[in-house]
C-alpha positions in Angstrom: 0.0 0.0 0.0 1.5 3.3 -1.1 1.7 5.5 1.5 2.0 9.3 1.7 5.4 10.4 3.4 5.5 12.9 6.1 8.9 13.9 4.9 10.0 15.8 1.4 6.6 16.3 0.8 5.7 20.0 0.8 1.9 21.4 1.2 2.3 23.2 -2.3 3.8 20.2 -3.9 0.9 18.1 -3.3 -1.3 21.0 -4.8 0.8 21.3 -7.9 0.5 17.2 -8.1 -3.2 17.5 -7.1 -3.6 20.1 -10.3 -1.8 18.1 -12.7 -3.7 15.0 -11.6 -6.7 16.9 -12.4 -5.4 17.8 -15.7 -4.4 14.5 -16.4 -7.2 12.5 -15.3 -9.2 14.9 -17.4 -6.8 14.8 -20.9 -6.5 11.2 -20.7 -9.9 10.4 -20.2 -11.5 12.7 -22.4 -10.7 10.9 -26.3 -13.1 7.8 -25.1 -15.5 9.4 -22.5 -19.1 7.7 -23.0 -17.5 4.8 -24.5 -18.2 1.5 -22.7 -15.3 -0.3 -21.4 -15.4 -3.5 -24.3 -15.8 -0.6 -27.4 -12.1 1.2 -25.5 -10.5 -1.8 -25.6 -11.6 -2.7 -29.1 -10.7 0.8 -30.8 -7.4 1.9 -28.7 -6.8 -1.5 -26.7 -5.7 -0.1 -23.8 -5.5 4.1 -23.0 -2.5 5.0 -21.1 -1.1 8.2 -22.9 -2.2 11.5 -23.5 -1.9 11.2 -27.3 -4.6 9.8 -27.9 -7.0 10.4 -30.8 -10.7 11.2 -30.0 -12.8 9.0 -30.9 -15.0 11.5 -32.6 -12.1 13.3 -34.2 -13.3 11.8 -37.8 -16.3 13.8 -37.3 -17.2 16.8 -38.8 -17.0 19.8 -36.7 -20.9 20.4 -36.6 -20.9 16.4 -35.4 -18.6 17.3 -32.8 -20.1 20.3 -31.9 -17.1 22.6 -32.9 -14.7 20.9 -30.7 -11.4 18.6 -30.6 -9.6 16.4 -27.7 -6.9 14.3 -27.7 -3.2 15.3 -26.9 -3.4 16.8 -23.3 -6.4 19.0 -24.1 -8.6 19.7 -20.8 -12.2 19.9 -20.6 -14.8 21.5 -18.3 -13.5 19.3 -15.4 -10.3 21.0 -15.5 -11.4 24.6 -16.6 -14.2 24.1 -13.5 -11.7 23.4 -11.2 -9.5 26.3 -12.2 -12.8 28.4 -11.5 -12.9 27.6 -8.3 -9.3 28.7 -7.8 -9.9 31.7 -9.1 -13.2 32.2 -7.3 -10.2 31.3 -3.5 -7.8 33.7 -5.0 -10.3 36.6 -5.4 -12.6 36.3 -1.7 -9.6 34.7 0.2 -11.6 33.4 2.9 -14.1 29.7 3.3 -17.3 29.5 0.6 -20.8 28.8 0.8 -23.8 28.6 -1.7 -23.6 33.1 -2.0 -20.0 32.2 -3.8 -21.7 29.7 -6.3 -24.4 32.4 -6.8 -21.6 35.4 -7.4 -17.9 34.0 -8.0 -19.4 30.8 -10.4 -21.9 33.0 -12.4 -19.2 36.1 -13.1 -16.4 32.9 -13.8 -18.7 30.7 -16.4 -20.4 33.4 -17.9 -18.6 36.5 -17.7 -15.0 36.1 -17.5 -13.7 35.4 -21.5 -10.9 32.3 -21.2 -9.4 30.2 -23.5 -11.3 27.1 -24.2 -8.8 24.5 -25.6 -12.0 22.1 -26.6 -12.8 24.9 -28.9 -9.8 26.7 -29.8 -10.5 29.9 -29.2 -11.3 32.6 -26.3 -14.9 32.3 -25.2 -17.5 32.8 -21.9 -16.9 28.9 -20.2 -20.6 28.6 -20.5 -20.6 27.9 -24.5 -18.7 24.6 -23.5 -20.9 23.8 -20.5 -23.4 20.7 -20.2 -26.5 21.6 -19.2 -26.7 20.7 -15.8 -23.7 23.0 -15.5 -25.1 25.9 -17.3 -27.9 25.7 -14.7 -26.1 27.7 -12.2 -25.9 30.8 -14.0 -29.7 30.4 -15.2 -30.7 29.5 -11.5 -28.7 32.3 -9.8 -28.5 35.5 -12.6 -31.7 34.4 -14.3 -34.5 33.2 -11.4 -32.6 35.1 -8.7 -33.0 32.2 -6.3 -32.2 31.5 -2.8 -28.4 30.4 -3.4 -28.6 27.7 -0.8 -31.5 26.3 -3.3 -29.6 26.5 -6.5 -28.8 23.3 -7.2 -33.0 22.1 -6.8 -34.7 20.4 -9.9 -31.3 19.9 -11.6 -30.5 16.9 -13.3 -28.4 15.1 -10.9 -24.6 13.9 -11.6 -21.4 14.5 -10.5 -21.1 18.1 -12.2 -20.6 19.3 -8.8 -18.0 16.7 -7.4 -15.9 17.1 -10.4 -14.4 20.4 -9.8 -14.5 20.9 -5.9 -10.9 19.4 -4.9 -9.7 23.3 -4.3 -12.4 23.1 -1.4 -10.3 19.5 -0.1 -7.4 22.0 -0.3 -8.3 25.0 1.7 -9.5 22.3 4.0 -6.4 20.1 4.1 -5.9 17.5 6.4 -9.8 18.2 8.1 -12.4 15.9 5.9 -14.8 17.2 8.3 -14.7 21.1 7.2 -14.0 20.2 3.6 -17.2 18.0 3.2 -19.3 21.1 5.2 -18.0 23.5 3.1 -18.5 21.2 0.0 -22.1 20.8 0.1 -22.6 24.4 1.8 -21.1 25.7 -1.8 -22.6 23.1 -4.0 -26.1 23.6 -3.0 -26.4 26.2 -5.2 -25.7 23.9 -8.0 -26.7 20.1 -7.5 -28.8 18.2 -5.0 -29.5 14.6 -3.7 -26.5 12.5 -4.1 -24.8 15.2 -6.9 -24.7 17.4 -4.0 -23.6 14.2 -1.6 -20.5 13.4 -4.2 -18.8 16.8 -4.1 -19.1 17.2 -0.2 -17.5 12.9 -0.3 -15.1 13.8 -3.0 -13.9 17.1 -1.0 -13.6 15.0 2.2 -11.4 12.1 0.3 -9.0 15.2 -1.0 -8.7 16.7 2.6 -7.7 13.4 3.9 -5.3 12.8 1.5 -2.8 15.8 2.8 -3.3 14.0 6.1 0.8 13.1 6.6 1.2 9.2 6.4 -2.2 8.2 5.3 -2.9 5.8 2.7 -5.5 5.5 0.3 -7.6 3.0 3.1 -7.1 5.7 5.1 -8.9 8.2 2.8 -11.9 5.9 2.5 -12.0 5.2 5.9 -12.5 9.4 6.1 -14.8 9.4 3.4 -17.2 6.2 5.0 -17.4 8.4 8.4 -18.9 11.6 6.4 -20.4 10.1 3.5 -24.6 9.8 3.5 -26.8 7.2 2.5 -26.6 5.7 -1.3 -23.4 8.0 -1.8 -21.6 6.0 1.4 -23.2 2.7 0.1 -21.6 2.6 -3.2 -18.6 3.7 -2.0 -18.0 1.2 0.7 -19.9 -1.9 -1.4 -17.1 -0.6 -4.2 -14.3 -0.6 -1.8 -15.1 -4.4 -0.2 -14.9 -5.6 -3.7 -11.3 -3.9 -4.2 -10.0 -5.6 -1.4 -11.8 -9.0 -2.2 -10.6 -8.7 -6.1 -6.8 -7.0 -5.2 -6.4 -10.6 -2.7 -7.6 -12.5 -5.3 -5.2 -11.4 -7.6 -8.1 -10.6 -10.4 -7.1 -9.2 -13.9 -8.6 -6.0 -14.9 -11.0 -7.2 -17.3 -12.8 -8.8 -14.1 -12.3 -5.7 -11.5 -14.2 -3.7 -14.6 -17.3 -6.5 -14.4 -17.3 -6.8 -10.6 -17.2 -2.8 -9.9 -19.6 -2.3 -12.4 -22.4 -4.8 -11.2 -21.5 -3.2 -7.4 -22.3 0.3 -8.9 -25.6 -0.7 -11.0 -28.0 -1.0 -7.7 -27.0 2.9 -6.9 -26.9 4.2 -10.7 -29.0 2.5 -13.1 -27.6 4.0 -16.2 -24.7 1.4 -17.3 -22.9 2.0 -20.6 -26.2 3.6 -21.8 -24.8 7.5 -20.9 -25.3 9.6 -24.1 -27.9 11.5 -25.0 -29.8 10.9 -28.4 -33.3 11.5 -29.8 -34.7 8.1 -29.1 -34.4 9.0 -25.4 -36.7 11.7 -25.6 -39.6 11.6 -23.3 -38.5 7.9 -21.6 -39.3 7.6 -18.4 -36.1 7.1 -16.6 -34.7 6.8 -12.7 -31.5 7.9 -13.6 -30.5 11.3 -13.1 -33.2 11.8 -10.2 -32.9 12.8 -7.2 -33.1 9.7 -4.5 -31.3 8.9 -0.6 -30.7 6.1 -2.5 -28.6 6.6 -5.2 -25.1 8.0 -6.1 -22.6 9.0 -8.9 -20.9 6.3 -10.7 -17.6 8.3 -10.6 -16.0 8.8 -7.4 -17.4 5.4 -6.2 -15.0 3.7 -9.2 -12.4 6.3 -8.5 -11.8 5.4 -5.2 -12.1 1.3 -5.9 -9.6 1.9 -8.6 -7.4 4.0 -6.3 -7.9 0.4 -3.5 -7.6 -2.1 -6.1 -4.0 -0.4 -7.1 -2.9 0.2 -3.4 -2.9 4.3 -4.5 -0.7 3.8 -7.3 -0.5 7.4 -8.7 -0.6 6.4 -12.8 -2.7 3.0 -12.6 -5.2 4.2 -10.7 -6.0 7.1 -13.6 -5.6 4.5 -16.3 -7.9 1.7 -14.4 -10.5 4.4 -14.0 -10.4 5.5 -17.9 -10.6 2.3 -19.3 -13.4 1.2 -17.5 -15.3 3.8 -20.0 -18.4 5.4 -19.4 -17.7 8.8 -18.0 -14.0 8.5 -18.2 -12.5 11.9 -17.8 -14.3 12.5 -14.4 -13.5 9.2 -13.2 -9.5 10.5 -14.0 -10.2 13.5 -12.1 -11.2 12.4 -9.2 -8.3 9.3 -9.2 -5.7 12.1 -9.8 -6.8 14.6 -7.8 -6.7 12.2 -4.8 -3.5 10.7 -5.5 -2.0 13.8 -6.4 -2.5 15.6 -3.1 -1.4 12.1 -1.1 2.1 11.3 -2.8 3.1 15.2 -3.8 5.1 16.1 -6.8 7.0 13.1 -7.5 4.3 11.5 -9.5 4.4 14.4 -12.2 5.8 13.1 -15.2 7.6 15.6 -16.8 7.0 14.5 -20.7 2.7 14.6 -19.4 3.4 18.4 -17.9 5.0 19.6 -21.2 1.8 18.1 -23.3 -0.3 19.3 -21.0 0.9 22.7 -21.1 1.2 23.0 -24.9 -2.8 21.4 -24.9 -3.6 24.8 -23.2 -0.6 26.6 -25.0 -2.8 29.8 -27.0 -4.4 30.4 -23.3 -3.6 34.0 -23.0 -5.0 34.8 -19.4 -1.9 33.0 -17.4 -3.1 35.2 -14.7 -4.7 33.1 -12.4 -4.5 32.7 -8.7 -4.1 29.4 -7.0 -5.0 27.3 -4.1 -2.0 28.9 -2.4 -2.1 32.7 -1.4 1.7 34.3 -1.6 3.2 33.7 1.1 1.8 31.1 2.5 3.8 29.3 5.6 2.1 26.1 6.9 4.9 25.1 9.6 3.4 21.5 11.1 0.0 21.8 10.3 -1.7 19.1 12.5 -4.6 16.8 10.6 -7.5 18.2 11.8 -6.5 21.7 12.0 -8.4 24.4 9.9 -6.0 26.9 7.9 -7.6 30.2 8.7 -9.4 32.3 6.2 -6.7 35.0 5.3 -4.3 32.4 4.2 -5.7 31.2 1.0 -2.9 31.1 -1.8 -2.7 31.1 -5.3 -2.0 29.1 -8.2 1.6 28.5 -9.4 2.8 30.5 -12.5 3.6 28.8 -14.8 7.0 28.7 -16.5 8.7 28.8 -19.7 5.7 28.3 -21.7 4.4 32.0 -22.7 6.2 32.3 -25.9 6.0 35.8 -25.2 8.8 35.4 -22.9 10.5 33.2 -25.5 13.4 34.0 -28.3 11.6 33.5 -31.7 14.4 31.6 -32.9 14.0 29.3 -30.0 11.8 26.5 -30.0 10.2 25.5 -26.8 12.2 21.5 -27.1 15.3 23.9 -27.5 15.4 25.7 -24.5 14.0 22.6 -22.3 17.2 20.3 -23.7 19.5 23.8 -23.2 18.2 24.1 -19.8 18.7 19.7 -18.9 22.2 20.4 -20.6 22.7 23.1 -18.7 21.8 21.6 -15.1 23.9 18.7 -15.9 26.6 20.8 -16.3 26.6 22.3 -13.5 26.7 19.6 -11.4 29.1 17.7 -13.1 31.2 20.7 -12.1 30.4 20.8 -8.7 30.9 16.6 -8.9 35.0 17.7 -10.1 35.2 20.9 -7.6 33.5 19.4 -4.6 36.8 17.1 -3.6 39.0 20.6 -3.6 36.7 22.8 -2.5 38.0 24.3 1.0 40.3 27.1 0.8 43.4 24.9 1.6 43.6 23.8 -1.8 45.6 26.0 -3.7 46.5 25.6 -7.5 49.7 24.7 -6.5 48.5 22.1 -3.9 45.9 20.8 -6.9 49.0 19.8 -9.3 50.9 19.0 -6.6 48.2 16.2 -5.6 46.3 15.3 -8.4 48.0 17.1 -11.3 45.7 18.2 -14.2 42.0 17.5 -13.2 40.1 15.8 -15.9 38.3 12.9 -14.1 36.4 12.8 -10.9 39.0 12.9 -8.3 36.9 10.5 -5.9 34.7 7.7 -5.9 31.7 8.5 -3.8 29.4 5.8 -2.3 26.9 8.5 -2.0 27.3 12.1 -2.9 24.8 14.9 -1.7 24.0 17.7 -3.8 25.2 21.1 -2.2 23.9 24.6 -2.6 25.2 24.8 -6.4 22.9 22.3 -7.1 20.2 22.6 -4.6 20.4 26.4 -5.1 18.1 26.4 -8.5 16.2 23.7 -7.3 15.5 25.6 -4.5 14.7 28.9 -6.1 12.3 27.2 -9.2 9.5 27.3 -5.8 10.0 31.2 -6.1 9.0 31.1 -9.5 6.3 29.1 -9.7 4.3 30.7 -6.5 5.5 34.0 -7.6 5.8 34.5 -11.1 8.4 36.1 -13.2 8.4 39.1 -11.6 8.7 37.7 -8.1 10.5 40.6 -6.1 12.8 40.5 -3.3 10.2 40.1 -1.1 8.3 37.4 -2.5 11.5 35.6 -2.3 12.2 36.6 0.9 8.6 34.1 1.5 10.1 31.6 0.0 13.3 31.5 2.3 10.7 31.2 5.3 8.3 29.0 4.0 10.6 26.1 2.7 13.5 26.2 4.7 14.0 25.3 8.4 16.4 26.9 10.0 19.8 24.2 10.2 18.3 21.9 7.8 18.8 21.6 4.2 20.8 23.6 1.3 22.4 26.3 3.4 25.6 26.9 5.3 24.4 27.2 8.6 27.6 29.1 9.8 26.2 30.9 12.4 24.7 34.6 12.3 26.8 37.3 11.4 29.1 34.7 9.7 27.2 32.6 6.9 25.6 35.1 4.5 22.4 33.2 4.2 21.8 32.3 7.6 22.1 36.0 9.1 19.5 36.6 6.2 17.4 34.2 7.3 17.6 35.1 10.8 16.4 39.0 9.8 13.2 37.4 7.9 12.4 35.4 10.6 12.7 38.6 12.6 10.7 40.7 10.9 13.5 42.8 8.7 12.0 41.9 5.3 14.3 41.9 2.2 16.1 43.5 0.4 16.8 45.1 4.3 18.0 41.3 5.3 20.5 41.2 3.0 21.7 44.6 2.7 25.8 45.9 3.9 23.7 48.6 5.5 22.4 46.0 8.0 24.9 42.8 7.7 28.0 44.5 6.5 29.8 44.2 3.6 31.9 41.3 4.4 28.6 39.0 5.0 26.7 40.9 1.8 29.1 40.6 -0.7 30.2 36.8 -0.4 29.5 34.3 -3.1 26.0 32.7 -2.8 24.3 35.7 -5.0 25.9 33.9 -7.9 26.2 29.9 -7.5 22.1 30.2 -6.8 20.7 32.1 -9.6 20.7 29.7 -12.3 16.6 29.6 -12.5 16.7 33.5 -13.3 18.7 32.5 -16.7 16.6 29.6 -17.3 13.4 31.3 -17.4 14.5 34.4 -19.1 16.3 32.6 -22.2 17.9 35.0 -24.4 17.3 38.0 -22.8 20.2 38.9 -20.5 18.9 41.9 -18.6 15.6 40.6 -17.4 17.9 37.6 -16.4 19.5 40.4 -14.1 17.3 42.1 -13.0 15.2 39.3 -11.9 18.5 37.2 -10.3 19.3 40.5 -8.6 16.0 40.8 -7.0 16.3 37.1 -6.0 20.1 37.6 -4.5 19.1 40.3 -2.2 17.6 38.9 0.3 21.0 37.8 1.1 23.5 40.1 -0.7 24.5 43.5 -1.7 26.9 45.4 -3.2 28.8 43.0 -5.5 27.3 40.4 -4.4 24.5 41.4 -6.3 26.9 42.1 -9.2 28.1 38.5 -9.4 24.0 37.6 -9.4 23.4 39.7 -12.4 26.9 38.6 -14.4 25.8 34.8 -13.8 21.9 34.9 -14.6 22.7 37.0 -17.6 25.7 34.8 -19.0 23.2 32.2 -18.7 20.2 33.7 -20.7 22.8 34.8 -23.1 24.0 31.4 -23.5 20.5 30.1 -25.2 21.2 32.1 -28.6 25.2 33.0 -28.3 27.8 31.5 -30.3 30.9 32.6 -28.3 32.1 32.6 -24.9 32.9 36.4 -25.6 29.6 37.1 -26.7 28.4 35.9 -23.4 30.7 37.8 -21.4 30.1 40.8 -23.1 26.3 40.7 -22.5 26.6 39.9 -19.0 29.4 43.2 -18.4 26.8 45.1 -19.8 24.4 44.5 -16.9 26.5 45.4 -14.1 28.2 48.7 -13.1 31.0 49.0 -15.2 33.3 50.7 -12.3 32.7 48.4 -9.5 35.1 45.8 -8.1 33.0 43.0 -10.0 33.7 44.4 -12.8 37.2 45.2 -12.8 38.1 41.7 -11.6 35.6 40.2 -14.4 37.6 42.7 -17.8 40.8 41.9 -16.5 40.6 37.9 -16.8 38.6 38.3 -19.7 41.3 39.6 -21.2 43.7 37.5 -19.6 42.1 34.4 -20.8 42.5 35.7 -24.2 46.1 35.8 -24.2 47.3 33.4 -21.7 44.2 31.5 -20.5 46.5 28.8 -18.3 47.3 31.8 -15.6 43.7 32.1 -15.0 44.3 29.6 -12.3 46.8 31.3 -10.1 44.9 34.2 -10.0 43.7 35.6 -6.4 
């Protein structure tokens, strides 16, 4: 049974999971959605990538009703749950029905987004299914009571599929999420629609609950969950277990979960829509204490039968057809939030990204508010309303930000090549690192250095490496134009103090720890890294350049943004030339994408530093030594 760990998991890293897991779930699944399970595994065998074809695709457009899927696209599951994120950023505090009633209506109907289903910018509601586009005729149209919203709707799980931010805000606290789940989705579903999205918020919650696995999540969900909604869900989960001992093959977990579901949702493989249904009297889709949603039911017996395996849980779900996307959602978002960003696959996040590539609003907030500091949150405890956060930017992928002549594949393999680099540098230096090692001590021990001068049984990455690792977080909470204090939050809210990356020299002696020790006191940066408070000696020392690799990465080819950006970054924790050395480094590096000579490179990255400081002495005069006689480099002070 995969369990979550309570350590090198970090609160925002099982959001960003959690999103791409919705994204996924949603990509993958949509090509065969309404397709029974048998027809899937005749036309595609068996779905486990995002480039698939859909299965309408050889329609014509009016057939298809303007739209295409297939290769990462997202649908309204994804775009929903995005809503919702926004609807967090924007009232930073807990929701209820009034939110469905304001935030939804303004996000489906008024706010123009891209719609990657049908290529183009357009109000959410054009793509909407109708039970969907009932909120903004129950709330703008027939001015209802919000809390009733969601009466004499058809009921499905149009509700459940987007509500995972609420299992967020709420994390590790099923309890609140479910409340606070059906308090919001009341003004869009009722019956056991409305019973799904507060059992689907309560299984997210519990999954951020350090440790837990996903038995543990059910276990959650059972105590909350309501009549037909609980029943499914824990008739589902006691055929997992039997079926996972058993040792069954898929084909038969597919028939068994499928003949457990039918007593709570009558439709079977029967799910689209088509003139012959017209006026047939039906009980699906109404309202009954007896009844649930197909999806999270199979989503969570998946999740069981697969001991919470991240990837075949998602699969599992998809192939078992019917409403396939949703069923992916809810497997991913789950999943996502228990095992954190390790199950990202970085090939899935690039397809993923270009699927939604023309979106121009990359403005969103997220599920995490800037600045956000969750320092041993306890399960159970309820994050308070004023520390909502926002989405993660986003990197690399506006190709406004990018070089023309630069493809997107380009800078990625430029920016692997360039990592590897590095450490295969620091992997040489590391062995002759402290100051005792002189040139002259280096030839006189080891002679020219062309191989690795040790052997290690393990070797730790140090702050060269860690350093852009580290600094990417900045980035993606932040945004491009982070500034010295949003990075300043991002020293506080991922490091602890004597663990990790830093030298942990002592205050007043290791650059970055007397920073630190100002932000935790309340000096914010640039002030905690400035010589007027530190000194010059602790704010012009060398970690303002080994850390600001990310600044060149994300700024490819344009050397002064690189800079700028690097410079806000180092002074936190530097000054003077300190921050010279940050600017030199990040701009060489964004210079680098498109140069074709080391002098080229150089020259860019003089021209963004002050030509008469120390920095740049030092930096012209070995440039021009290593012109002439590029072996005394070396014995240079």
């Amino acid at each position: 049974m995969q369990k979550s760990s309570v350590q090198g998991l970090s609160l925002k890293g099982r959001v960003r999971a959690l999103i791409h897991g919705v994204a996924l779930g949603d990509a993958m699944g949509a090509p065969v959605e309404k397709l029974p399970a048998a027809e899937i595994a005749a036309k595609y065998g068996r779905v486990t990538s995002l480039n698939t074809e859909w299965h309408k695709m050889s329609l014509d457009a009016t057939a298809r009703n303007g739209r295409v899927r297939g290769n990462g696209i997202v649908t309204d599951d994804t775009l929903m749950t995005l809503c919702l994120m926004d609807i967090y950023g924007e009232v930073r505090r807990h929701l209820d029905a009034w939110d469905m009633a304001d935030g939804m209506v303004k996000q489906i109907a008024w706010v123009p987004r891209y719609v990657p289903e049908l290529q183009r910018e357009a109000m959410l509601i054009e793509r909407l299914f109708y039970p969907e586009k009932w909120i903004f005729q129950r709330h703008q149209l027939t001015s209802c009571d919000p809390r009733q919203g969601g009466i004499g709707n058809m009921v499905n799980c149009g509700a459940a599929m987007y509500v995972a931010p609420i299992g967020v805000v709420n994390a590790c606290d099923p309890k609140a999420a479910y409340d606070e789940a059906i308090a919001f989705a009341s003004g869009h579903q009722e019956s056991f629609g409305l019973e799904a999205a507060g059992a689907f918020a309560a299984a997210v919650a519990a999954a951020f609950i350090p440790g837990t696995d996903i038995e543990g999540v059910i276990e959650a969900v059972l105590a909350l969950a309501k009549d037909g909604t609980r029943n499914a869900i824990a008739d589902i989960a006691e055929v997992a277990r039997k079926l996972k001992a058993q040792g069954a093959d898929y084909q038969t977990v597919v028939a068994a979960f499928h003949a457990a579901i039918a007593p709570y949702s009558p439709m079977g493989d029967d799910v689209n829509h088509t003139p012959a249904k017209a006026g047939r009297l039906t009980a699906a889709y109404q309202p009954s204490r007896l009844g649930s949603i197909e999806e999270l039911p199979l989503a969570l017996g998946f999740c069981l039968f697969n001991d919470g395996d991240f990837r075949r849980s998602i699969e599992d779900g998809i192939n078992s057809g019917r409403d396939t996307d949703s069923i992916g959602v809810m497997a991913g978002a789950i999943l996502g939030a228990m095992h954190g960003e390790g199950v990202i696959d970085i090939a899935d996040h690039a397809l993923l990204d270009r699927g939604q590539q023309a979106e121009p609003h990359r403005r969103r907030r997220s599920v995490h508010r800037n600045g956000d500091h969750h320092p041993g949150r306890r399960p159970g405890g309820r994050r308070p309303a004023d520390q909502l956060p926002r989405r993660p930017h986003i990197l690399i992928d506006n190709e406004r930000r990018m070089m023309p002549k630069l493809s997107k594949e380009t800078i990625y393999e430029k920016i692997y090549a360039g990592f590897i680099g590095k450490a295969i540098g620091v992997r040489l230096g590391a062995p002759v690192e402290p100051t005792i090692w002189s040139y002259e001590r280096v030839q006189k021990t080891y002679g020219e250095v062309t191989q690795y001068l040790r052997d290690f049984k393990n070797f730790a990455a140090d702050d060269d490496t860690n350093g852009p690792v580290y600094f990417i977080r900045a980035l993606r909470d932040y945004g491009l134009k982070a500034s010295a204090a949003d990075v300043g939050k991002t020293w506080v809210n991922y490091a602890a103090e004597e663990h990790g990356m830093y030298w942990w020299g002592g205050f007043g002696v290791s650059t970055e720890h007397t920073a630190y020790r100002n932000l935790r006191a309340g000096i914010p940066a640039p002030q905690s890294g400035s010589i007027a408070q530190n000194g010059a000696t602790v704010a012009e020392q060398i970690g303002g350049q080994i850390f600001i690799d990310s600044w060149g990465w994300v700024h490819p080819g344009e050397p002064q943004k690189a800079a700028d950006a690097s410079a806000r970054a180092a002074s936190v924790a530097h000054d003077g030339d300190g921050l010279n050395g940050a600017r030199f480094c990040a701009a060489a590096i964004a210079k680098a994408f498109e140069a074709t000579s080391i002098a080229e490179v150089i020259d860019a990255a003089m021209a963004t530093i002050d030509a008469n400081s120390t920095y740049a002495q030092r930096s012209a005069g070995r440039h021009r030594l290593s012109q002439g006689q590029p072996r005394q480099l070396a014995r240079l002070p």
